[in-house]
VMD Tcl script that draws the C-alpha trace (Angstrom):
set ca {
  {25.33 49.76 131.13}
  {25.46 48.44 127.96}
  {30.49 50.06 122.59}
  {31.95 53.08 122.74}
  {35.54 53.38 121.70}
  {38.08 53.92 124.33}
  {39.27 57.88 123.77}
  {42.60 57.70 122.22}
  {43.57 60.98 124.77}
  {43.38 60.58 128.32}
  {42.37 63.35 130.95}
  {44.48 66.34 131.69}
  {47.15 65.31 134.42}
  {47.10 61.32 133.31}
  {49.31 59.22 131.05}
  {47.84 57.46 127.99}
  {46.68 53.88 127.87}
  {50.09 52.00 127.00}
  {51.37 49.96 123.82}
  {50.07 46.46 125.37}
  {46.86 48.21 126.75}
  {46.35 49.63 123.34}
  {46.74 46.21 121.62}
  {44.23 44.75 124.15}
  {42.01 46.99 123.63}
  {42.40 46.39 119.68}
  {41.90 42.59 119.59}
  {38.96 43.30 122.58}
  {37.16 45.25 119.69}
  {38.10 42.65 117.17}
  {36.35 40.18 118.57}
  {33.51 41.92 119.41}
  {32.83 43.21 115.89}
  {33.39 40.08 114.59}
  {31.27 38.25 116.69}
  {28.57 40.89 116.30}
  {28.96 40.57 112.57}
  {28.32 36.86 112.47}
  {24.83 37.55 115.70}
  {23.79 39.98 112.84}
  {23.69 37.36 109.83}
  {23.61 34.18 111.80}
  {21.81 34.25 114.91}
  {23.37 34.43 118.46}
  {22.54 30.76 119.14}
  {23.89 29.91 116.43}
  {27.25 31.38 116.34}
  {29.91 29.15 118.62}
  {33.08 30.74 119.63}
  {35.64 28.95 117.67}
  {33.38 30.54 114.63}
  {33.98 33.98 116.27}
  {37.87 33.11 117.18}
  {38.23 32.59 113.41}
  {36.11 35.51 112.22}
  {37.83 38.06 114.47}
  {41.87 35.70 113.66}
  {42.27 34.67 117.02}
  {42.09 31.57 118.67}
  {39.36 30.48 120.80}
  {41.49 30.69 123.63}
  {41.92 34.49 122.91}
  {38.17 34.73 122.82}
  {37.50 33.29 126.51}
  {40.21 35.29 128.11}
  {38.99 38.62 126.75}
  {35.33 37.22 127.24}
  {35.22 34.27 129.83}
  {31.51 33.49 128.43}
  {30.12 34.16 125.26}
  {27.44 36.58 126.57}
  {30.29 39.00 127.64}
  {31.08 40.04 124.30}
  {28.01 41.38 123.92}
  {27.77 42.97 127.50}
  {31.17 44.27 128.09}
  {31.95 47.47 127.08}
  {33.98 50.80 128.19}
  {31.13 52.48 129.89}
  {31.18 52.29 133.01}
  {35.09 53.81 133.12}
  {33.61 56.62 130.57}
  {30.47 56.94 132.84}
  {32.71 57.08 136.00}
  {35.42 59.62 134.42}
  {32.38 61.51 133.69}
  {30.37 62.12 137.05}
  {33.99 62.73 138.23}
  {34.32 65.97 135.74}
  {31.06 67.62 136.93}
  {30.98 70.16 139.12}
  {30.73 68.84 142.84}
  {27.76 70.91 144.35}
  {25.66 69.81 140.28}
  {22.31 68.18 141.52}
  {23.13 64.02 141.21}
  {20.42 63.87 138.37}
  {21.82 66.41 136.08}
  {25.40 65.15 137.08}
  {24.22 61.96 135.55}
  {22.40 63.06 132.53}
  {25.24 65.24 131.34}
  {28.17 62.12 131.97}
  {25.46 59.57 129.86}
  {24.62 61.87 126.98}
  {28.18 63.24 126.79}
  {29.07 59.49 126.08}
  {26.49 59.30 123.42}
  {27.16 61.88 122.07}
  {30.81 60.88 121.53}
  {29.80 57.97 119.69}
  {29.83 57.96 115.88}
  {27.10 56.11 113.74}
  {28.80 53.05 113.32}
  {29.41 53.20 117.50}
  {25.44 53.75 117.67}
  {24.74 51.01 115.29}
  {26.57 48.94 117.48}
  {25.28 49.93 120.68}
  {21.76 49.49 118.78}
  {22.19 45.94 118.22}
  {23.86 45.34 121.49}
  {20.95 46.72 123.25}
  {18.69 44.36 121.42}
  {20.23 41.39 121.57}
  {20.26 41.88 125.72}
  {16.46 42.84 124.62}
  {15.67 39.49 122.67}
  {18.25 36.97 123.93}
  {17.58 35.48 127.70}
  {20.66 34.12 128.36}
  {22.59 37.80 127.35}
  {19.64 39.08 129.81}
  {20.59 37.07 132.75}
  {24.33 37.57 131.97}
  {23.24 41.41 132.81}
  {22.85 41.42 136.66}
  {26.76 40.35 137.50}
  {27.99 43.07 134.70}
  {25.86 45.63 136.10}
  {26.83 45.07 139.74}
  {30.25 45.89 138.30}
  {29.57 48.90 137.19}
  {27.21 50.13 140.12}
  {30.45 49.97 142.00}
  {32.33 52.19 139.08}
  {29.86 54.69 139.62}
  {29.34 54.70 143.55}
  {32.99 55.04 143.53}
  {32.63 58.52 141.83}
  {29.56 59.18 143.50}
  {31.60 59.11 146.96}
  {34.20 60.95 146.07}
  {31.89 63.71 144.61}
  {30.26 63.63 148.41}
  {32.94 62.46 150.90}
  {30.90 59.59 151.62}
  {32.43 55.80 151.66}
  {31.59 53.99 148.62}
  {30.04 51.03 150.16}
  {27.27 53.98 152.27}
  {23.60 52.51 151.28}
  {22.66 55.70 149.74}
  {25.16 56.17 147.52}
  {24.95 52.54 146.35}
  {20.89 53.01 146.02}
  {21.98 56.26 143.90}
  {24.26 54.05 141.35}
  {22.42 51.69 141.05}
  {19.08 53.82 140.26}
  {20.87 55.61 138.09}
  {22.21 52.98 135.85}
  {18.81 50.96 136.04}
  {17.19 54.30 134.47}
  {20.29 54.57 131.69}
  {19.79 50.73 130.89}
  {15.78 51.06 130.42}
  {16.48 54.30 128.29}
  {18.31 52.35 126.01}
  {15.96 49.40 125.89}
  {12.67 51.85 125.27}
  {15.18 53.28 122.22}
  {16.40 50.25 120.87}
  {12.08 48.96 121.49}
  {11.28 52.17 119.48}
  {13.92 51.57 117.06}
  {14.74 55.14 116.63}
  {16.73 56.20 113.93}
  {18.35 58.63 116.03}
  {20.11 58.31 118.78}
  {19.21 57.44 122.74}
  {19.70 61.06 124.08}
  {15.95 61.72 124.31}
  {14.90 58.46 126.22}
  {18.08 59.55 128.39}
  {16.75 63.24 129.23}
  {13.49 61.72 129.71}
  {15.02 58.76 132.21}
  {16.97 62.01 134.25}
  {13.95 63.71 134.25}
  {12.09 61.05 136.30}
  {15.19 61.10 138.84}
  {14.94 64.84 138.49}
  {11.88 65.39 140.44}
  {11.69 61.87 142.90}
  {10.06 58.86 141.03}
  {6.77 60.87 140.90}
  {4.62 60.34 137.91}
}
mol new
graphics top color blue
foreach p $ca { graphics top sphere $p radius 0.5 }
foreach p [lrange $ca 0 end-1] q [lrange $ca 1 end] { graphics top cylinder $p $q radius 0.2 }
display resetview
């Protein structure tokens, strides 16, 4: 799925992210809004690294451990942990769909509008760029594992068991074209209705 802050409090019963992990974190989201910055006035072709390593202070060795290729900045995100802490707070006997439509908007809705401008242009530039577009399907299988991993705790099944992996994987393929149709539409508001409307389709089977 394709940034949402990371919450500074973590969930009842576990310890904060850590000084370093905090720090990471920072110069993570320093490079990314630099080098979103520079997309938004120069172009993503034409923006090298070493132009975001000095935008964001860092050097361009900074930038390629943080982001090994330069398509990561603009696909890596906290999501899929949010997404994942999220089906994992639901109530266990919810139906999957609404399970997944309350962890995705709850994320959204978290997000304030400088988060949703981001997101906005993030979206679009996997929309208009190919080579962020191929970048997606290694990302992606990423997270399809975050969220299998929640969906088989939620049903005692093994995380690698098809159905739950055919569940994930749906589910974030719906999420992803929500936020392409919004960022298409270029809504003013936010993606929450293309999201409902994405759950809905789950909802009742993949009828039309």
């Amino acid at each position: 799925m394709v940034s949402a802050h990371t919450p500074a409090t973590a969930p009842p019963g576990k310890p904060g992210p850590g000084l370093r992990e905090r720090k990471k974190l920072q110069t993570r989201q320093a490079i990314r809004r630099a080098a979103l910055r520079l997309f938004a006035e120069r172009g993503y072709d034409a923006t090298p690294v070493d132009r975001i390593a000095e935008a964001a202070e860092v050097s361009p060795s900074t930038v390629s451990r943080y982001f090994p290729a330069k398509e990561d900045i603009v696909l890596t995100d906290e999501y899929g942990a949010l997404l994942e802490r999220g089906i994992r707070a639901r109530p266990a006997g919810e139906p999957m769909p609404e399970t997944l439509r309350h962890a995705a908007v709850g994320i959204v809705r978290g997000l304030d509008a400088a988060d949703r401008g981001e997101l906005l242009q993030r979206v679009r530039l996997v929309r208009e760029v190919p080579a962020v577009r191929g970048r997606t399907a290694e990302l992606t299988a990423r997270h399809i594992d975050l969220v299998s991993a929640a969906l088989a705790e939620r049903t005692g099944r093994p995380a690698d068991d098809l159905e739950i992996r055919v569940v994930g994987a749906a589910a974030l393929a719906a999420l992803q074209e929500a936020l392409l149709h919004w960022a298409e539409e270029g809504r003013a508001g936010g993606p929450e209705e293309p999201i409902h409307r994405s759950m809905d389709v789950l909802a009742r089977g993949l009828t039309l």
